[in-house]
N, CA and C atoms of all chains as a GROMACS GRO file, in nm:
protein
  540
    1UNK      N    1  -0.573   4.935   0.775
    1UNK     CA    2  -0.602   4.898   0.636
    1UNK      C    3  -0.638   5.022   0.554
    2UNK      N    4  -0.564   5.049   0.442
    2UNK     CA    5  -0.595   5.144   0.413
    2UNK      C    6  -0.667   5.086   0.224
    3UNK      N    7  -0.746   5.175   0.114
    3UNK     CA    8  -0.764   5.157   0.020
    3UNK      C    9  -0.682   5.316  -0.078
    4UNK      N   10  -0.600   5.204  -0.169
    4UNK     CA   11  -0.559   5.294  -0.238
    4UNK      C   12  -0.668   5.266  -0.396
    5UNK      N   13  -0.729   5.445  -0.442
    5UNK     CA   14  -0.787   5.440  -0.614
    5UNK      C   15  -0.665   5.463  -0.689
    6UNK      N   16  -0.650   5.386  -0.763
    6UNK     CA   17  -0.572   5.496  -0.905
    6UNK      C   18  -0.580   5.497  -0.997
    7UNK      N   19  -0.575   5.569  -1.068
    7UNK     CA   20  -0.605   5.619  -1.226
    7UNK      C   21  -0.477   5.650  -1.343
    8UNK      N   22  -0.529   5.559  -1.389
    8UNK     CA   23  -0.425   5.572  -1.510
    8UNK      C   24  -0.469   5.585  -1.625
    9UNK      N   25  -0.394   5.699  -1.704
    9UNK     CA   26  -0.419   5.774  -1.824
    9UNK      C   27  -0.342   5.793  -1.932
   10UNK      N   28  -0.369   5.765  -2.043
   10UNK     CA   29  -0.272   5.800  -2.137
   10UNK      C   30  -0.201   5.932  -2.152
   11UNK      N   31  -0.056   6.024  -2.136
   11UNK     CA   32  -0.052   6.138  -2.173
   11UNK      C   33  -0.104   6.225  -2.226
   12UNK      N   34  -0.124   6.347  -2.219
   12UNK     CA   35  -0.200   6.394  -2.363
   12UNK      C   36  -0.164   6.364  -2.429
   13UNK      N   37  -0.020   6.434  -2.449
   13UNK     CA   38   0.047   6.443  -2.617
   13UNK      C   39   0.016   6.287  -2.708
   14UNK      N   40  -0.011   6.152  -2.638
   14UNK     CA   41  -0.042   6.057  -2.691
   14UNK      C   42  -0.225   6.012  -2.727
   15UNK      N   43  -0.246   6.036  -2.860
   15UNK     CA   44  -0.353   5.953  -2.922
   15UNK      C   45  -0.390   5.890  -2.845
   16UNK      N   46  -0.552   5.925  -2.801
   16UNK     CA   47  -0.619   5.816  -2.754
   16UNK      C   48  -0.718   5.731  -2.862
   17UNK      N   49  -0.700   5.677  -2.929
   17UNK     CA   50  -0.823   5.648  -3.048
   17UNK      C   51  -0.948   5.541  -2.953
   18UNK      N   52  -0.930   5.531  -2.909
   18UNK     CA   53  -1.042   5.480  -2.812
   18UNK      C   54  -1.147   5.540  -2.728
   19UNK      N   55  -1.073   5.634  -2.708
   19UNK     CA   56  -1.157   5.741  -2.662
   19UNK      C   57  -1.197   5.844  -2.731
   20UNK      N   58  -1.149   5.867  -2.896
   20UNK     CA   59  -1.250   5.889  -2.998
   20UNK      C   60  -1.324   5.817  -3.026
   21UNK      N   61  -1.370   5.692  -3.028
   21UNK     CA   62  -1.441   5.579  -3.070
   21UNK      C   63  -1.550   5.608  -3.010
   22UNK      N   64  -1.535   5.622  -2.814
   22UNK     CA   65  -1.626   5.654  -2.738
   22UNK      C   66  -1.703   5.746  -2.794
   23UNK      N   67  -1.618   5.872  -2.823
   23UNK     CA   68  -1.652   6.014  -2.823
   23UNK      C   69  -1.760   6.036  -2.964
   24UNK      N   70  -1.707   5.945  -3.059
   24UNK     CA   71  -1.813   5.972  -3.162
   24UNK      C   72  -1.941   5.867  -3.170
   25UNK      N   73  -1.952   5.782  -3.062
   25UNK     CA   74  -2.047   5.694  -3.042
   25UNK      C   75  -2.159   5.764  -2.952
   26UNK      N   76  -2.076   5.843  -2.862
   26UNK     CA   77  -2.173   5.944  -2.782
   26UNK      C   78  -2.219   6.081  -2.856
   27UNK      N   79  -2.132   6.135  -2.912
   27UNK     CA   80  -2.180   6.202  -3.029
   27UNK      C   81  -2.336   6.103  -3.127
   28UNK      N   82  -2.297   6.024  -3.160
   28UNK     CA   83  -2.444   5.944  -3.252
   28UNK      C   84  -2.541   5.918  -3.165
   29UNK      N   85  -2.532   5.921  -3.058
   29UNK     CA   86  -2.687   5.944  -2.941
   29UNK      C   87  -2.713   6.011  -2.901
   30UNK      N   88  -2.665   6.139  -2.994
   30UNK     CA   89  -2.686   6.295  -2.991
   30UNK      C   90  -2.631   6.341  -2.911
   31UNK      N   91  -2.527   6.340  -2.830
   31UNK     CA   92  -2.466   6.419  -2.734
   31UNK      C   93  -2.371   6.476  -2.806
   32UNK      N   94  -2.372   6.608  -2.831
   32UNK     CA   95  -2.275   6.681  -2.958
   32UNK      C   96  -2.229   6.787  -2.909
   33UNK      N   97  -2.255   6.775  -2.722
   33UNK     CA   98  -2.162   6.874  -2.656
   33UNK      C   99  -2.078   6.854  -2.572
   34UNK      N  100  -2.000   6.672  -2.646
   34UNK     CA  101  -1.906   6.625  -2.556
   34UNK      C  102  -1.796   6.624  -2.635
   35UNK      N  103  -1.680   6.622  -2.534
   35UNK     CA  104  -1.553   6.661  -2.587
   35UNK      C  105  -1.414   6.600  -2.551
   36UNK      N  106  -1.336   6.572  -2.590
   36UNK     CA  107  -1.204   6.532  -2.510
   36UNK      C  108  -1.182   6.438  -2.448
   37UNK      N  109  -1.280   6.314  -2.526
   37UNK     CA  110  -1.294   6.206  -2.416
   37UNK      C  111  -1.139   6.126  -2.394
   38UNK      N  112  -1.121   6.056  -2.286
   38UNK     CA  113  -0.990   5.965  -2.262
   38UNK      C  114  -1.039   5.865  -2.225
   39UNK      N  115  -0.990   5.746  -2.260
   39UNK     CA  116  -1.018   5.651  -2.161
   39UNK      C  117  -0.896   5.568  -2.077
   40UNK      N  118  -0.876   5.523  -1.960
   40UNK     CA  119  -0.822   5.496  -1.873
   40UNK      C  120  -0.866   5.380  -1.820
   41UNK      N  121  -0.740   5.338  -1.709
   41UNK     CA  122  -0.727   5.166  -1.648
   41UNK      C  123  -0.773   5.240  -1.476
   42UNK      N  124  -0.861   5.196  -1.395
   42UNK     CA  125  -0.889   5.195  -1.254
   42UNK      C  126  -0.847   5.089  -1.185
   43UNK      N  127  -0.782   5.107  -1.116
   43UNK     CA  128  -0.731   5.014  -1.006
   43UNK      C  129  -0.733   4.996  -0.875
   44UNK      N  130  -0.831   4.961  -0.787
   44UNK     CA  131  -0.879   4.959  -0.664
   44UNK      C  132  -0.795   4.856  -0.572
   45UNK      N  133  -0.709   4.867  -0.466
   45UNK     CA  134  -0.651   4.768  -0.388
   45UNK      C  135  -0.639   4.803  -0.229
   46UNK      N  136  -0.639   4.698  -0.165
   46UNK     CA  137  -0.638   4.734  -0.050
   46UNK      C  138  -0.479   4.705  -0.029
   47UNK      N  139  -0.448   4.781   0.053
   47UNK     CA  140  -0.333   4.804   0.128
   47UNK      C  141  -0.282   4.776   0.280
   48UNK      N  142  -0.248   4.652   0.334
   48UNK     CA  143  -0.214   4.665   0.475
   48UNK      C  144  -0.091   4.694   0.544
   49UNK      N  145  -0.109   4.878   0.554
   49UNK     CA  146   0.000   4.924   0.611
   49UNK      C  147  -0.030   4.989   0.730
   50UNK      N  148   0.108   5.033   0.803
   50UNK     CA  149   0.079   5.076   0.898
   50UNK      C  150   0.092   5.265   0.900
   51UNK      N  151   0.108   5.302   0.808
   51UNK     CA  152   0.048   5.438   0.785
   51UNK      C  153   0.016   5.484   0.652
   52UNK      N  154  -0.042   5.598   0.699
   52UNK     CA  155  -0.082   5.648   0.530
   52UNK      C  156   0.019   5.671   0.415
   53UNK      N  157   0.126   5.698   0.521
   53UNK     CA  158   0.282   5.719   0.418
   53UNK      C  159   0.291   5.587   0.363
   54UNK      N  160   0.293   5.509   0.430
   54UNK     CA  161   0.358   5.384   0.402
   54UNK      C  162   0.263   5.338   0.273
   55UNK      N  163   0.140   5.323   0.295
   55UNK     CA  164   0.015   5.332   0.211
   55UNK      C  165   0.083   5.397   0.070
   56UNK      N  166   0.107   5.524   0.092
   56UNK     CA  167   0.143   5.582  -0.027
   56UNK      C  168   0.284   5.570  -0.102
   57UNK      N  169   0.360   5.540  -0.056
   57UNK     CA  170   0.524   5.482  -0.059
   57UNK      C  171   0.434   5.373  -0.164
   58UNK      N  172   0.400   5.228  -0.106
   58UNK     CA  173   0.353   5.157  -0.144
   58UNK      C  174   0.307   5.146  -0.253
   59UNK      N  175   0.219   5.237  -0.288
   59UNK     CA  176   0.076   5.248  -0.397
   59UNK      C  177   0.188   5.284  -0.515
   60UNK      N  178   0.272   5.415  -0.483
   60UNK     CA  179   0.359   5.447  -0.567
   60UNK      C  180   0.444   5.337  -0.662
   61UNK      N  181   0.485   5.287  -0.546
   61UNK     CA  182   0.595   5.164  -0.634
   61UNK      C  183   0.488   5.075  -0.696
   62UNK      N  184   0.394   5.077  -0.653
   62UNK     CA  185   0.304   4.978  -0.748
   62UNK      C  186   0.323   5.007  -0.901
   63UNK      N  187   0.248   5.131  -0.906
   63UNK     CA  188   0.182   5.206  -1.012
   63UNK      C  189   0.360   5.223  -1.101
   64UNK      N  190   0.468   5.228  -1.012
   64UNK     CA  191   0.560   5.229  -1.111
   64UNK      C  192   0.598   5.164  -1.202
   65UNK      N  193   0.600   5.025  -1.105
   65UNK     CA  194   0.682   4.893  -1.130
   65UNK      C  195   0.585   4.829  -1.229
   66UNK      N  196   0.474   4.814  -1.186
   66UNK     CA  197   0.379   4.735  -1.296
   66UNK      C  198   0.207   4.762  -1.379
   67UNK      N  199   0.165   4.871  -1.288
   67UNK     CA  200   0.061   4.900  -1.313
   67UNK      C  201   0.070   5.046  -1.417
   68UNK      N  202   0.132   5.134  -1.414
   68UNK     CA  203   0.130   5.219  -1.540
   68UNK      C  204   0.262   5.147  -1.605
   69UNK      N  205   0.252   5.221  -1.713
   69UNK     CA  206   0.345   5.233  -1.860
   69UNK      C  207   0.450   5.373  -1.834
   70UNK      N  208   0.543   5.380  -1.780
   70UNK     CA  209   0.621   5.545  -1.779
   70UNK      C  210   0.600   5.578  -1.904
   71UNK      N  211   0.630   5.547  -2.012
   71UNK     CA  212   0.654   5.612  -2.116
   71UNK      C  213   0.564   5.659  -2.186
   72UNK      N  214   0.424   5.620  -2.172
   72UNK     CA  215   0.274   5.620  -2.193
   72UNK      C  216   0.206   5.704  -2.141
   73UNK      N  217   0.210   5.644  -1.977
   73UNK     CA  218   0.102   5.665  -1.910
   73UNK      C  219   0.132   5.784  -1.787
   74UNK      N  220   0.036   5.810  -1.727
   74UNK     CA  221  -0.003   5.877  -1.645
   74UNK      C  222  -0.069   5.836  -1.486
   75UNK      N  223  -0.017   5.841  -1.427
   75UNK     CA  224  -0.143   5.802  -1.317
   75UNK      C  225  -0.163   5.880  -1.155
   76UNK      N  226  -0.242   5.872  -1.141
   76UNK     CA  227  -0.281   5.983  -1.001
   76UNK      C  228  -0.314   5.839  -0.884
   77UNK      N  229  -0.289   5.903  -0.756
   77UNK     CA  230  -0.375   5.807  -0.668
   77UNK      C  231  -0.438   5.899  -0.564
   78UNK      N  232  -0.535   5.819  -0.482
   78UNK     CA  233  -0.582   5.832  -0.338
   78UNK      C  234  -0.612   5.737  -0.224
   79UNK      N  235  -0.516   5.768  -0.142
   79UNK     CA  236  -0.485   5.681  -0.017
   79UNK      C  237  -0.643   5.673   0.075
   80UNK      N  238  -0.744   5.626   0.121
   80UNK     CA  239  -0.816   5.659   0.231
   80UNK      C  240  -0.816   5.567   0.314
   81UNK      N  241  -0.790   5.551   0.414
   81UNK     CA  242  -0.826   5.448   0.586
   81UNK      C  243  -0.958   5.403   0.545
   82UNK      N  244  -0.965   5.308   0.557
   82UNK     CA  245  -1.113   5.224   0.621
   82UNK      C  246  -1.101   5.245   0.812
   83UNK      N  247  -1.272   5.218   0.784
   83UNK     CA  248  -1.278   5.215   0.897
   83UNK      C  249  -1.258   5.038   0.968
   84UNK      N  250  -1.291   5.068   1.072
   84UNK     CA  251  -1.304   4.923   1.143
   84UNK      C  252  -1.401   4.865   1.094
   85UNK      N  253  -1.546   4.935   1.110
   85UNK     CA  254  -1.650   4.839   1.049
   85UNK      C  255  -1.615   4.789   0.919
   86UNK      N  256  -1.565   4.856   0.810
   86UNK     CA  257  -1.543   4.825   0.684
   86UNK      C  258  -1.432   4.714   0.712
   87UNK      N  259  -1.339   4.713   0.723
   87UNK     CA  260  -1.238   4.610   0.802
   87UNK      C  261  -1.284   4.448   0.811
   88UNK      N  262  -1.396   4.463   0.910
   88UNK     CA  263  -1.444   4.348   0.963
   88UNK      C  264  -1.561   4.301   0.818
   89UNK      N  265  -1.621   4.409   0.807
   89UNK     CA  266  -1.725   4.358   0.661
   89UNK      C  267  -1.681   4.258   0.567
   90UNK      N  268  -1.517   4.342   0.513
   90UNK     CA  269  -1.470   4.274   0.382
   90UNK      C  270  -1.400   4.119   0.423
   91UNK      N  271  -1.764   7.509  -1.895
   91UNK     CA  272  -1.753   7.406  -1.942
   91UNK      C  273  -1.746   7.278  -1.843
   92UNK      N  274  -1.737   7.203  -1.820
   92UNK     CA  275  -1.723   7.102  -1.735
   92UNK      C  276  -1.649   6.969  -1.779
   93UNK      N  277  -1.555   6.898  -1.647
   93UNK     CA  278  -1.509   6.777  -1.658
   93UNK      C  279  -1.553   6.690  -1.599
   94UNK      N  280  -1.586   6.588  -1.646
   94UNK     CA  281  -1.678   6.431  -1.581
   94UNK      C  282  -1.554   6.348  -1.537
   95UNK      N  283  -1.506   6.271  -1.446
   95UNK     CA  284  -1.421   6.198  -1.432
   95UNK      C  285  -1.551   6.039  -1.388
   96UNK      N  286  -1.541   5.941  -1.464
   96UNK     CA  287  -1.613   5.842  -1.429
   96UNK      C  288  -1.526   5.732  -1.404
   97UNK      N  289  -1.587   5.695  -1.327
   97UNK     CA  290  -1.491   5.527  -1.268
   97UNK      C  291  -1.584   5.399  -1.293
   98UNK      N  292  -1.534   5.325  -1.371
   98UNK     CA  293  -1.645   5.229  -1.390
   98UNK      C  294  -1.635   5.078  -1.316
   99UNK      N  295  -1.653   5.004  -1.266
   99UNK     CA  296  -1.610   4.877  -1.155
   99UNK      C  297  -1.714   4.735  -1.222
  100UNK      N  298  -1.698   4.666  -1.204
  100UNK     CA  299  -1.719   4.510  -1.207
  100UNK      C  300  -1.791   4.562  -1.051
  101UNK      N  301  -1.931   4.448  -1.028
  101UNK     CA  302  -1.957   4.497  -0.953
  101UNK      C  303  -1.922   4.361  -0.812
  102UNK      N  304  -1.948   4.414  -0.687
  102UNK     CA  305  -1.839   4.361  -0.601
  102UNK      C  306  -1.890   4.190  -0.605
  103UNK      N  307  -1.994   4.143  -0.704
  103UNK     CA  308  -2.034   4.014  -0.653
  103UNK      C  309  -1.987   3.926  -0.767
  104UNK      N  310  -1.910   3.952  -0.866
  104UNK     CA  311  -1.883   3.946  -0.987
  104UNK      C  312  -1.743   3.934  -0.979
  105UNK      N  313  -1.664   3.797  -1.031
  105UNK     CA  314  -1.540   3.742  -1.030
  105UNK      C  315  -1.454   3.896  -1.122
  106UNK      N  316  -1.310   3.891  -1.088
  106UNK     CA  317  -1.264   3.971  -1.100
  106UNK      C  318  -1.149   3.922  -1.182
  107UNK      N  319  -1.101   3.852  -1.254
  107UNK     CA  320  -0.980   3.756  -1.297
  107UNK      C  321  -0.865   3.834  -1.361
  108UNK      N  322  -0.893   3.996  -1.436
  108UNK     CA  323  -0.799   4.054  -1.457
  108UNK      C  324  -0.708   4.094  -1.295
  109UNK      N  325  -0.818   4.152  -1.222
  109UNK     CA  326  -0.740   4.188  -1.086
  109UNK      C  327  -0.659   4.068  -1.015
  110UNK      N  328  -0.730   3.961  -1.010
  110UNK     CA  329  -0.677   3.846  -0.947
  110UNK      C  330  -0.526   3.826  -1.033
  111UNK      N  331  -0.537   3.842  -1.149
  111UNK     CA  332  -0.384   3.801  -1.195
  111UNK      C  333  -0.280   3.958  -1.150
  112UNK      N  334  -0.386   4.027  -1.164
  112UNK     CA  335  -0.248   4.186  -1.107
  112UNK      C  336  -0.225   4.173  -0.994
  113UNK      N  337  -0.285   4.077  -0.901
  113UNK     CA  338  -0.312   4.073  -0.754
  113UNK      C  339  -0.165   4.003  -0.731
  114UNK      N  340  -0.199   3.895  -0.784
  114UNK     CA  341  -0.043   3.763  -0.818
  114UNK      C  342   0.088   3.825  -0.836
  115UNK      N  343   0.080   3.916  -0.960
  115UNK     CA  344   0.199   3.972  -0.972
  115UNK      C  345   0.253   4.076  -0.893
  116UNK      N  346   0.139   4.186  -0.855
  116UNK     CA  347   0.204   4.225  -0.732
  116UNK      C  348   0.273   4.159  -0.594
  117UNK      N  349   0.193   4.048  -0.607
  117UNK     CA  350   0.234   3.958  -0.452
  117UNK      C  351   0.359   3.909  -0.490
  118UNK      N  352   0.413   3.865  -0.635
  118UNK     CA  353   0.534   3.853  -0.645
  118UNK      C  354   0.637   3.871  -0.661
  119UNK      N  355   0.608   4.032  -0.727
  119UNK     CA  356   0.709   4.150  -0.656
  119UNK      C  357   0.715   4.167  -0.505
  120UNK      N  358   0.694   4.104  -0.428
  120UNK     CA  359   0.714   4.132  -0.281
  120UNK      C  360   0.634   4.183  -0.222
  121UNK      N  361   0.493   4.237  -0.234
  121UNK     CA  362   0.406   4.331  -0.160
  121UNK      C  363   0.303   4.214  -0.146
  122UNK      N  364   0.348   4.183  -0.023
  122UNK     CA  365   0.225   4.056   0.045
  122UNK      C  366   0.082   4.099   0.115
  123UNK      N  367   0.119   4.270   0.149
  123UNK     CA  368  -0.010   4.306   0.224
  123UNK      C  369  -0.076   4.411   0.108
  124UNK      N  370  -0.137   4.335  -0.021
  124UNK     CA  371  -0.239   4.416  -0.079
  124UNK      C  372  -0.353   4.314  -0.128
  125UNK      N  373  -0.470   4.313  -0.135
  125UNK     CA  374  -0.556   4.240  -0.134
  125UNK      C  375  -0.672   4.326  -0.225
  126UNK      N  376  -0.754   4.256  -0.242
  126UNK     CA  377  -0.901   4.282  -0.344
  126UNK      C  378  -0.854   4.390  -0.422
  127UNK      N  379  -0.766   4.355  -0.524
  127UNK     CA  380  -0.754   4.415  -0.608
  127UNK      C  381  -0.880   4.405  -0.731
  128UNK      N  382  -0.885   4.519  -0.753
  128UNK     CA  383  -1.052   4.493  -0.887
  128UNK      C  384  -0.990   4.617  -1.005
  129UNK      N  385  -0.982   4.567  -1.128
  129UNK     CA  386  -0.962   4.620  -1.193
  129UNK      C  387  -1.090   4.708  -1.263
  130UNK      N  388  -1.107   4.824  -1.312
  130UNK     CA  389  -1.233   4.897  -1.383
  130UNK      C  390  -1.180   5.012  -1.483
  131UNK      N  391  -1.262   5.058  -1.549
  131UNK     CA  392  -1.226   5.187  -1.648
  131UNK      C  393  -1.212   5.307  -1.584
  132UNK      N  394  -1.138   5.388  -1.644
  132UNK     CA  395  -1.165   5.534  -1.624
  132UNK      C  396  -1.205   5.598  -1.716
  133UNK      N  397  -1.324   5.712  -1.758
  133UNK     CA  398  -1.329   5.766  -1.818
  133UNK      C  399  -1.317   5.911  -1.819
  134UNK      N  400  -1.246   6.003  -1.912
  134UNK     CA  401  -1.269   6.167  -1.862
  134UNK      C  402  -1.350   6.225  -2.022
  135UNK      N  403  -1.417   6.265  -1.932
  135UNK     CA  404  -1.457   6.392  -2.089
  135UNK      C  405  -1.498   6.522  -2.041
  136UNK      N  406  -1.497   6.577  -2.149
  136UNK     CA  407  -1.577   6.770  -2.153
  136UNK      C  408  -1.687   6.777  -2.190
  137UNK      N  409  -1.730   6.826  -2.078
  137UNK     CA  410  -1.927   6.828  -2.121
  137UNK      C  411  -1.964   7.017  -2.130
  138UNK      N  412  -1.969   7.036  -2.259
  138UNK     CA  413  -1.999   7.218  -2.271
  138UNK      C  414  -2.192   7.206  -2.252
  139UNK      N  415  -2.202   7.264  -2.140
  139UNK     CA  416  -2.311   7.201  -2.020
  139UNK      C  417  -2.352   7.383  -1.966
  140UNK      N  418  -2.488   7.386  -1.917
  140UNK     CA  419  -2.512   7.510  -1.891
  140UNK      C  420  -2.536   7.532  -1.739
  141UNK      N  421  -2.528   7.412  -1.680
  141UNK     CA  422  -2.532   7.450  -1.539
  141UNK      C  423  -2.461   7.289  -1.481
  142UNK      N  424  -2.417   7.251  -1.360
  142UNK     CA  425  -2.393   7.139  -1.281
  142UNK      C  426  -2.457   7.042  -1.320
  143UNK      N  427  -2.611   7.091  -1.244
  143UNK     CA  428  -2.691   6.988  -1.300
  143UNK      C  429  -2.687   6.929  -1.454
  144UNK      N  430  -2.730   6.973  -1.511
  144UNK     CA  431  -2.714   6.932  -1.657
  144UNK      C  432  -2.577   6.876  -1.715
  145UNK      N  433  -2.450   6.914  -1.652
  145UNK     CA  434  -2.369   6.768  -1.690
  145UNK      C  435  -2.411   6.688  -1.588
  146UNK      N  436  -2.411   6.669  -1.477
  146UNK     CA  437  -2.459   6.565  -1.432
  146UNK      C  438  -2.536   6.473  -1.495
  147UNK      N  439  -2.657   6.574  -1.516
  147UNK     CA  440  -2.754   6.441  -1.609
  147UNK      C  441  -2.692   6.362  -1.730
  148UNK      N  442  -2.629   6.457  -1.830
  148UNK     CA  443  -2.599   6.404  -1.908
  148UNK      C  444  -2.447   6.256  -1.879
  149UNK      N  445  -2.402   6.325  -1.778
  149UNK     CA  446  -2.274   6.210  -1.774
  149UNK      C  447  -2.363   6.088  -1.712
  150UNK      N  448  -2.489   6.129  -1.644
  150UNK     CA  449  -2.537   5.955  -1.638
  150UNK      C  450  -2.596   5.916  -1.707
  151UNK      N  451  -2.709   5.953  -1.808
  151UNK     CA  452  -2.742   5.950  -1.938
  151UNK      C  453  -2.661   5.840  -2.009
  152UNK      N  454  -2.500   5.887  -2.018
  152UNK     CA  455  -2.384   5.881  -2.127
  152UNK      C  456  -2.364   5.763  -2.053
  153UNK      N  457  -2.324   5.723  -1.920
  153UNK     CA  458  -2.289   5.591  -1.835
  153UNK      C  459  -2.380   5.470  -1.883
  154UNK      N  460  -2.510   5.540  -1.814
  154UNK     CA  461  -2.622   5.411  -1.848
  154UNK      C  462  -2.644   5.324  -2.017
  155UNK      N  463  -2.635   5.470  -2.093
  155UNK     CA  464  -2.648   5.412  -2.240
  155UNK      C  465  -2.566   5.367  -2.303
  156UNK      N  466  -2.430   5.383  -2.295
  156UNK     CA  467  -2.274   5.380  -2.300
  156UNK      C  468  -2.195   5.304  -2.267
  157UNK      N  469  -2.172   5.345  -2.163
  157UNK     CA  470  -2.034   5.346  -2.077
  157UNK      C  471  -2.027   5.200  -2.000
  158UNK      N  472  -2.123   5.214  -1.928
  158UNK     CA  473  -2.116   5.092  -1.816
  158UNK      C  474  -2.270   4.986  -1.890
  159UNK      N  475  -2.201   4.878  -1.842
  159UNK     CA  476  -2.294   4.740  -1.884
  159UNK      C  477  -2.343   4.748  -1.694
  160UNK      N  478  -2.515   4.790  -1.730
  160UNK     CA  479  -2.548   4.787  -1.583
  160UNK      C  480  -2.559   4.621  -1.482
  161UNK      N  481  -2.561   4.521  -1.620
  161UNK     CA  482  -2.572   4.389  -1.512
  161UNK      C  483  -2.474   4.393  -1.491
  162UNK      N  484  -2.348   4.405  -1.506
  162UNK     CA  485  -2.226   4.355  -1.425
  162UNK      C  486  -2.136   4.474  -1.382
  163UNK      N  487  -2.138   4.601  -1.406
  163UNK     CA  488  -2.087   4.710  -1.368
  163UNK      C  489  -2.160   4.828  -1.291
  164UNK      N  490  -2.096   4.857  -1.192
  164UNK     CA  491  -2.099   5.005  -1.169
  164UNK      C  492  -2.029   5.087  -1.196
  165UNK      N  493  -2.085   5.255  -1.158
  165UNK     CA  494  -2.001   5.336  -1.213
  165UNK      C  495  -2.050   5.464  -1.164
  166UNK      N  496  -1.918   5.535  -1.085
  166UNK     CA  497  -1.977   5.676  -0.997
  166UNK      C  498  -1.883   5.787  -1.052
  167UNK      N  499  -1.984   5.853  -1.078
  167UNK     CA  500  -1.859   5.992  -1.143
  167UNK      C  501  -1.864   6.099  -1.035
  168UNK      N  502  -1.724   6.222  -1.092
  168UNK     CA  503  -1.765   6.371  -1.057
  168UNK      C  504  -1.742   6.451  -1.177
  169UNK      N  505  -1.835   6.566  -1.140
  169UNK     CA  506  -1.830   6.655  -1.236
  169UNK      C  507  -1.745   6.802  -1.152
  170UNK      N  508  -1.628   6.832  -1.198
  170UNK     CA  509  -1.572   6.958  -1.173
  170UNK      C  510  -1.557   7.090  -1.291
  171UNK      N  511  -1.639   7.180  -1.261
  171UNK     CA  512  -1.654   7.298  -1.371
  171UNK      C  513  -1.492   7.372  -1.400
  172UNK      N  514  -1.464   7.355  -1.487
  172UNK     CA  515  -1.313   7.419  -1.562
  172UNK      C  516  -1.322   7.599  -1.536
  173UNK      N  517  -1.211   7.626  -1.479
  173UNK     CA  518  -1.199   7.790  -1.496
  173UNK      C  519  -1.138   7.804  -1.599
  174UNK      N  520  -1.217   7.911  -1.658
  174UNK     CA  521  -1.183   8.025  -1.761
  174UNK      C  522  -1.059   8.001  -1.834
  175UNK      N  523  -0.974   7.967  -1.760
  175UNK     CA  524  -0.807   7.996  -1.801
  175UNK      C  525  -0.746   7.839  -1.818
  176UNK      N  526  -0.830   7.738  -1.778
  176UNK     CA  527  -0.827   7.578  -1.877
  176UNK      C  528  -0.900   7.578  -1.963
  177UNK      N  529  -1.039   7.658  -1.977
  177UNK     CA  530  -1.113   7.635  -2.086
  177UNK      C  531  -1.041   7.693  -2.203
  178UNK      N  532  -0.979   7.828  -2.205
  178UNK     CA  533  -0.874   7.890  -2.300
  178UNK      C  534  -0.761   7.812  -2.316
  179UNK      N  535  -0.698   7.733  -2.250
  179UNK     CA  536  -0.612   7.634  -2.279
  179UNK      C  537  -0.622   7.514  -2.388
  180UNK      N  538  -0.714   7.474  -2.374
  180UNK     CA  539  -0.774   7.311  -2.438
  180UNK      C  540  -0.815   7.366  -2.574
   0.00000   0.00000   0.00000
């Protein structure tokens, strides 16, 4: 069982106005040495494969097919194994 | 200068209904082995910060007052310090 994170981001070159919204809201609670804020979609899933490739093959076509925007977006991932105990927990 | 990358989550005891429907549609694109999907934010910003510590503080500062609604969210960041030659970039 593996857990794939991923992060998805708007391009730069694309306007985030939401994450100016943030940025000047944190700015008005005096933080006036923040900068460049983005904001982004997190996506946490578990994965039952039988390797990390496969894991990542996987995660990929996710993030293609339905979870980012190509034309938009951006997105990074990270594959990690659970352990057994974690396994049996969830 | 420094970058905060924050991840913000629904926390694990707390119904999830955006994920549950991404959960569906993945399962009906064909990927039967992914499970607990949980959808959450990402956030990135630039914190012009004079040491580690001090973005640190401030990116949880910015979480707690901000960012994350502490009854129903969590939210774990990192802070990675920018070299010289991204800070001249941006």
């Amino acid at each position: 069982m593996y857990t794939a994170q991923i992060k998805i981001t708007l391009r730069k070159s694309i306007l985030d106005p939401q994450g100016k919204t943030v940025e000047h809201s944190v700015q008005s609670l005096g933080y006036r040495n923040i900068k460049n804020t983005r904001i982004g979609k997190y996506v946490e899933l578990e994965i039952d494969a039988s390797s990390q490739e496969e894991a990542n093959r996987i995660t990929d076509e996710i993030c293609r097919k339905l979870l980012a925007n190509p034309v938009m977006e951006d997105y990074t991932f990270q594959i990690t194994e659970q352990s057994e105990a974690e396994v049996e927990q969830s």
